[in-house]
Structures are given as C-alpha cells and as structure tokens.
N, C-alpha and C positions, 0 to 999 in steps of 0.2 A: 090543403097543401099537396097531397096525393095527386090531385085530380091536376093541380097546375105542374107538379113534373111529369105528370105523365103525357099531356099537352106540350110541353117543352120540347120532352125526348122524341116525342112525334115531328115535330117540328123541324127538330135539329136532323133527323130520318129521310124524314121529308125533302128539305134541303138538298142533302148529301145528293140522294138520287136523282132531282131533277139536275143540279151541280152533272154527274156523271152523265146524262141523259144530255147534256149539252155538250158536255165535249165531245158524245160517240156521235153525234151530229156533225159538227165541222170538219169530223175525222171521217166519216162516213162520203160527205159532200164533196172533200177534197181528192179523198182516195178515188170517189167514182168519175171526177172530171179530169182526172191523170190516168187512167187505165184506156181513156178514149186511142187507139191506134191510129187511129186513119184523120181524118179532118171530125173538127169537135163542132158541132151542132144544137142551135136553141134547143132542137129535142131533149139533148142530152143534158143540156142545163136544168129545162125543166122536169125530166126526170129527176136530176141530183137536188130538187128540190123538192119534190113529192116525196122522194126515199126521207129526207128530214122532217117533212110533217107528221108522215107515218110512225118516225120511230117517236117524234115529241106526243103524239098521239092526244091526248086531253090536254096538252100543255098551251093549246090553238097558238101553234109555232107565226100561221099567220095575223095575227093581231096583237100577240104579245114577243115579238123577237124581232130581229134583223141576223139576217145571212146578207154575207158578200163576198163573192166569189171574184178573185182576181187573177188572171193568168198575167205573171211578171217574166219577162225574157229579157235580151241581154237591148237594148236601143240603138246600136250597130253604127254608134257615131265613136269618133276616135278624138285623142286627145285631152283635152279638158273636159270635153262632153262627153266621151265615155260615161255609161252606168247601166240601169239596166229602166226598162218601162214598163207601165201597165197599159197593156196591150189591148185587153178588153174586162170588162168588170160586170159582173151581174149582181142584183140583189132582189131578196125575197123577205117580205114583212112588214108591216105595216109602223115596226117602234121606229120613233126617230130616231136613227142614228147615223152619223156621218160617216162613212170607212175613215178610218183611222190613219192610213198610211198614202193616202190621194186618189186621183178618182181618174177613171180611163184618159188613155193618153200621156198622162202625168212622165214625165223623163222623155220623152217620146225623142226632144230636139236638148237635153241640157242633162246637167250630172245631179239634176232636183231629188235624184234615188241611187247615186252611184253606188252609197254603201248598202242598196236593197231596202227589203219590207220587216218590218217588223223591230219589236223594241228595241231603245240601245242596248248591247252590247247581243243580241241575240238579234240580226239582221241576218234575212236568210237574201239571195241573188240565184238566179239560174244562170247555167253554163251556156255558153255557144250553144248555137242548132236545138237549144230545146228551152224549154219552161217550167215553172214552179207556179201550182194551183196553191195561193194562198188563203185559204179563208177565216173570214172573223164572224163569230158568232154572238150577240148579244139579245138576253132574253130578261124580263123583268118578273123577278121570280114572287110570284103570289102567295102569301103566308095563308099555312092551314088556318089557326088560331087566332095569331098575336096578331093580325093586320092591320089592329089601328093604333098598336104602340110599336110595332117594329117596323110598317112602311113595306116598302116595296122596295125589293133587293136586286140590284142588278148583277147578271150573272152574265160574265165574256169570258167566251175560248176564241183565240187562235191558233191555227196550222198551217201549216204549209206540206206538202209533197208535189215529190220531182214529177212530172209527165215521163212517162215511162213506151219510147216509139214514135212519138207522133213527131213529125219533121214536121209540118205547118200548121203555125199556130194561130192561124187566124180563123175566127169564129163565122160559120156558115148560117143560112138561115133555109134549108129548105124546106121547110111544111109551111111557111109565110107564119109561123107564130106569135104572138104577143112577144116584144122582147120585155124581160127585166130589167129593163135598167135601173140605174140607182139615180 
C-alpha cells in the first residue's frame, strides 16, 4: 500500500512539473519571437525552438510535442472583411496536432478570424501596425508508473504576446534555412 502511494505522489509530482515545464515553453517561444525589433527571421524562429527543446530537455520536446507559432496581425481589408490574419505560422514537433485556431494565410481576404485567436470568450487580436506571437503548445505527457492504466496524457498551453517595435511583419529567410512549416 505504501509503495503504490508513494508511486502515486511521484506521479501526481511528476505531472505537475512537466505541466509547468510546458507552459514556461510557449511563454518562453512567444516572448522570444516578440522581442525580435527589426525584421523576424527563420533564424530566430529556429532559435525560439531550440530555447524549448533545451528547457523541455529529457521531455524529447521533438517527438513527443507540437509548437506552433503564429504571428496574427490586423488583414487590412475593411468592411465586412475586416478582422485580423495569420500572417505566417511555424511548427516544431513531430505529435500530430493540427493548430487549433487555422493555419497560415487563414483571414488573409475574409472576417474567418475577425474576433482573433484563441478560445471563446478569451480571443486575443493585434492592433494596427503590429502583431501578436500566438503560440500553442501540445505535449503527450508520459506516465512515470501507472502507464498502462492511466494512458498517455495530453498536456496544451496557449499564449499569446504583443510584438513589442517591430513595424514589419513579414518573416525573412536569410541563411536559406530549413523552414518549419506546419
């Protein structure tokens, strides 16, 4: 009896932290492709994905997760198509998962996102002249113990933050790198 609470409480431990280790992830990814000033760069994409491997570190962020990073700005149509678009999207990870909120281009020509990204009633949208790095992180969290009665647990964070300077938000490519796409 001992031995399976204390298996448990490790468990439930365990959890917790890889749980927190996944949201300093999306928060980490988003904040570092919003701090970009100047023109934002595959480099820097694939930077803000390397920084999330490193901190998921044994979690092999690449084969058990999904990142996608979405830069959503305003679609600069007026009228009934007013809203806002995803402008360019990258992802990193081998889990299947779909982005949640559409996938580059999405609103580009129509009001398909006018109320923005993210859940009902918590829809985030960027202002004029700038953009919001929204990122979804989902990882399929691997049980110390119990993993053939408890399964395999999926764990998603969501964020978003504002770009913070940068006036042009279109994604560059100069070292010719591999893109991410999703």
């Amino acid at each position: 009896f001992l031995v399976l609470v204390f298996l448990g409480g490790a468990e439930i431990v365990n959890y917790t932290l890889v749980h927190m280790t996944v949201n300093r992830i999306g928060m980490t990814v988003a904040d570092n492709a919003s701090r970009v000033t100047t023109v934002i760069d595959e480099s820097d994409i694939t930077e803000a994905f390397g920084a999330a491997q490193a901190i998921g570190g044994k979690m092999d962020m690449l084969n058990n997760a999904k990142i996608v990073i979405s830069s959503l700005k305003p679609n600069g149509q007026s009228g009934s198509n007013a809203g806002q678009t995803i402008n360019w999207q990258r992802c990193y990870g081998k889990l299947s998962v779909t982005p949640a909120y559409g996938v580059q281009g999405a609103g580009a020509t129509n009001a398909t996102l006018a109320a923005g990204m993210g859940p009902t009633g918590s829809k985030i949208t960027a202002a004029t002249g700038t953009a919001v790095m929204f990122v979804e992180v989902s990882y399929d969290y691997q049980p110390l113990a119990f993993g053939s009665v408890v399964g395999t647990k999926r764990i998603r964070f969501e964020t978003a933050f504002n770009v913070r300077g940068r006036v042009n938000q279109a994604i560059t490519n100069s070292g010719a790198l591999a893109v991410n796409s999703c």
